[in-house]
Structures are given as C-alpha cells and as structure tokens.
C-alpha positions as CSV (number, residue, x, y, z in Angstrom):
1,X,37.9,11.3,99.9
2,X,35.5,12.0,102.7
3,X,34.6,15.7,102.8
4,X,32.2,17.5,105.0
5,X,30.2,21.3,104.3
6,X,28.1,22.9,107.5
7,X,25.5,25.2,106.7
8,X,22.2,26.0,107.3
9,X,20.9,23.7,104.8
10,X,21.0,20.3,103.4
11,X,22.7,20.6,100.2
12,X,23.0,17.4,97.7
13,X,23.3,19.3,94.3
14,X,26.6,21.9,95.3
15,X,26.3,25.1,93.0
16,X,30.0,26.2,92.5
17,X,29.2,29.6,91.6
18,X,27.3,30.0,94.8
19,X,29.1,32.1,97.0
20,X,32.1,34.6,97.8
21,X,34.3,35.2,94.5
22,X,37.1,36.6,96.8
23,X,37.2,33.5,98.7
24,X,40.4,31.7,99.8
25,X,40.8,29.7,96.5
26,X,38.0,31.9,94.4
27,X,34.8,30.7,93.9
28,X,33.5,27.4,94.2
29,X,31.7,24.9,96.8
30,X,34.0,24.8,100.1
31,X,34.7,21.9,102.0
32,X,36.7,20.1,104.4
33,X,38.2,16.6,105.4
34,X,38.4,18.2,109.0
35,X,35.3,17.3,111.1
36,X,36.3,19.2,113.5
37,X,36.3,22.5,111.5
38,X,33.4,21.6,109.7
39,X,31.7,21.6,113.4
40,X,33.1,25.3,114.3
41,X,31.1,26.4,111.4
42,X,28.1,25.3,113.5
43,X,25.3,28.2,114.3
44,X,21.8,26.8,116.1
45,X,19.8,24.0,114.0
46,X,22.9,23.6,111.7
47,X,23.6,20.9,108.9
48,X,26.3,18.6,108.3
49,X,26.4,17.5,104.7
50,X,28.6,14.9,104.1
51,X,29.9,14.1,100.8
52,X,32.4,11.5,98.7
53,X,34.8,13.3,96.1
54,X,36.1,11.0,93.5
55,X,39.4,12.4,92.7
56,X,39.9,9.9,89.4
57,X,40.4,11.6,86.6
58,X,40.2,15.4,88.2
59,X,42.8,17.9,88.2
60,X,43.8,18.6,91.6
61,X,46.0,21.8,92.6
62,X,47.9,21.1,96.7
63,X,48.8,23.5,98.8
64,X,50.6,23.6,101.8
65,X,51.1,27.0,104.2
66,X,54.0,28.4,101.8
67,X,54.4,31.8,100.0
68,X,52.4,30.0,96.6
69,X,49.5,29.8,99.0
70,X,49.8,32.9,100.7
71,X,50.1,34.9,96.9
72,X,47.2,32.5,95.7
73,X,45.0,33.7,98.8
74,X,46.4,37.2,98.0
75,X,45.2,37.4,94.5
76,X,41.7,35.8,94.9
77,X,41.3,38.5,97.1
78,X,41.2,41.0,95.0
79,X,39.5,38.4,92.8
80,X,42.3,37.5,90.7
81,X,42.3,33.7,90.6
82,X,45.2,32.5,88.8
83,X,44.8,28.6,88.7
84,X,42.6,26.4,86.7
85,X,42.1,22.9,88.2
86,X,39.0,20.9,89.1
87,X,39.9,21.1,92.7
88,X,41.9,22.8,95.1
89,X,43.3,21.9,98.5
90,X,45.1,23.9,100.8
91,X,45.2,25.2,104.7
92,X,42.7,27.7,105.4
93,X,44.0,31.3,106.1
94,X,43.3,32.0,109.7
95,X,40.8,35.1,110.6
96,X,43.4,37.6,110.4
97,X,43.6,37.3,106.5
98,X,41.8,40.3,105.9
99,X,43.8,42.4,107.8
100,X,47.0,41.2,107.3
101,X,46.2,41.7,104.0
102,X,45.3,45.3,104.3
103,X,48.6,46.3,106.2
104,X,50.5,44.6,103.2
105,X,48.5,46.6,100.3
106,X,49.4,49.6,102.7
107,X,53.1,48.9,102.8
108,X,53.2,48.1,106.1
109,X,54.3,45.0,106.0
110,X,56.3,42.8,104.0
111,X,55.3,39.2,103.0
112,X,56.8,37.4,104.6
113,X,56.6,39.3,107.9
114,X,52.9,38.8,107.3
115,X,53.1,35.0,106.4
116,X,54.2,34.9,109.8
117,X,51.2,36.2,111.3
118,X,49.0,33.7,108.8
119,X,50.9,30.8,110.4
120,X,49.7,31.0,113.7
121,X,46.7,29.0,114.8
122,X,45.9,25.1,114.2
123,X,46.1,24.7,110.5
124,X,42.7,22.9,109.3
125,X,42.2,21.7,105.1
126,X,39.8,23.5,103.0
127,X,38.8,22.0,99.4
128,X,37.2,23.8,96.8
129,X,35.3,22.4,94.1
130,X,36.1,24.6,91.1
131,X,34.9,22.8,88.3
132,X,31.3,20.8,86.9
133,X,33.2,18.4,86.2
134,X,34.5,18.4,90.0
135,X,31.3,18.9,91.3
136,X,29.6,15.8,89.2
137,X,32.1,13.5,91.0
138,X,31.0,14.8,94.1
139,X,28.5,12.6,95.7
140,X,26.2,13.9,98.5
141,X,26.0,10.5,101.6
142,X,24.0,11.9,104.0
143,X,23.0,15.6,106.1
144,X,22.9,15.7,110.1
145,X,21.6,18.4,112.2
146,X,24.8,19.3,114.5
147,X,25.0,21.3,117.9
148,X,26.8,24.4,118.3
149,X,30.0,24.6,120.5
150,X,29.4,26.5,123.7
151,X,30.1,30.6,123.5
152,X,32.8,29.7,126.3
153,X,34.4,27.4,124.6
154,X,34.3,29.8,121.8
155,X,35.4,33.0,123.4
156,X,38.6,31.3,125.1
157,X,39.8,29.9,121.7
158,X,39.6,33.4,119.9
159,X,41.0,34.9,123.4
160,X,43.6,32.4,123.1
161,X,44.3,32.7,119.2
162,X,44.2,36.8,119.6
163,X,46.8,36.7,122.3
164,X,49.3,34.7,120.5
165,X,48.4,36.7,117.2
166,X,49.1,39.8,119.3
167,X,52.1,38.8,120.7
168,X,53.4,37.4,116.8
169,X,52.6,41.0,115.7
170,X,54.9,42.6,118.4
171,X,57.7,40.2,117.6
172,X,57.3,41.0,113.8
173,X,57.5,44.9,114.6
174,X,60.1,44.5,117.3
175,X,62.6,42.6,114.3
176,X,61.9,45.2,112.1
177,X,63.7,48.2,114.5
C-alpha cells in the first residue's frame, strides 16, 4: 500500500507517539493513500514522504463514514481510544469536527443530526499507524519538496465547503421545528 505524510520534514524513522493523542484515530503516525490530500497539507518548502506499508501479517481496523466511525472519532477526542489494531483506516472527519462535536457534548444536537454535518465535503483516507510492529513494516521510498496550492484556490474551497456546511446546518435545525 502506497501511502504519503506532508510535513515540514523528511521523516524515514515515523515515531507513533509523536503527535496529537486526541487525534481522529488517537495517537499514531498519520497518513494517506490520497495524494491529493497529502498536497493540501502543503505550507512553503514542504515535504512529501512517501512510504510502503506491508499490510501482511498486521491487524487492520476499516472504517467507512458510519456511526462506528463517527463514535470512534468521538471518543479519541476526549482521548478515549477504544480499538487496539496495528493500523487504522478510515475517512477523515472534515474541519467542522471540533465543533460539531462541542454542540453534541452541549445537547444541542443529536448524532445523527451531527453525522450529517460530518458528511459533507469530499471524503479523503487517513491511515494511522498505531502499532511498532505497524510502523516496522512501514518502509520510507523517498521525500520531495512540494508547492503550496495558491491562497485563491484555497479560500474558494473553504468558501465553498462553509456554504454548503452552513446551508446542512439550517436544514438540520429547520427538521428539528
């Protein structure tokens, strides 16, 4: 499995306990099949690491955008992780986790009004190395400097995504009268 990691850094040793514990799938080395994501996390001067991830012989945990992914995502928020597997794959939660996750714990909303709102947007794969054992089976190809997309191109695509969140939010509160 090809996977790809953008940072500021060429990295061919990943740490899995470098990072966020209230991550997406809790801690562990992020990555992504998705070149195309991998490239949004672009700032100036960044790195594409490209890696190989032999998936023989590793416990692998799937996700698809469901309610098990959205409570998985829930509970690593509050750093709860509740799955032991080498690896886990999954959608990544779009930028409105945080706050959709706040008018939940308030009571606002319900879950599934809020899976909802966590559906829209173009759903790109994360992977997370959780494991050594994961991580030893991960084997570093190559690093490439990458360019940054344009701040236009940028802006219009939250502009875009924050308009059809806004009008998802409406919908959600209009159902609920």
């Amino acid at each position: 499995m090809i996977l790809y990691h953008t940072g500021d850094l060429e990295i061919r040793n990943p740490d899995i306990h470098h990072g966020r514990k209230n991550a997406d799938f809790g801690w562990g080395f992020y990555l992504t099949p998705d070149l195309e994501f991998a490239s949004r996390w672009a700032k100036e001067n960044a790195v594409l690491n490209v890696y190989d991830l032999d998936v023989e012989g590793l416990s692998i945990h799937r996700f698809s955008r469901d309610v098990d992914w959205f409570r998985y995502i829930f509970h690593n928020r509050r750093v709860q992780d509740s799955i032991s597997a080498d690896v886990i794959i999954g959608p990544i939660a779009n930028d409105t986790i945080f706050d959709t996750l706040g008018i939940i714990s308030s009571g606002y909303l319900k879950p599934e009004e809020a899976m909802r709102l966590l559906m829209i947007g173009p759903e790109y794969t994360q992977v997370a190395i959780k494991t050594e054992k994961a991580a030893a089976k991960l084997r570093w190809i190559r690093a490439e400097r990458i360019g940054r997309l344009s701040e236009d191109t940028l802006r219009a695509e939250q502009d875009a995504f924050q308009e059809a969140f806004g009008k998802a939010f409406l919908q959600v509160m209009e159902e609920r009268q």
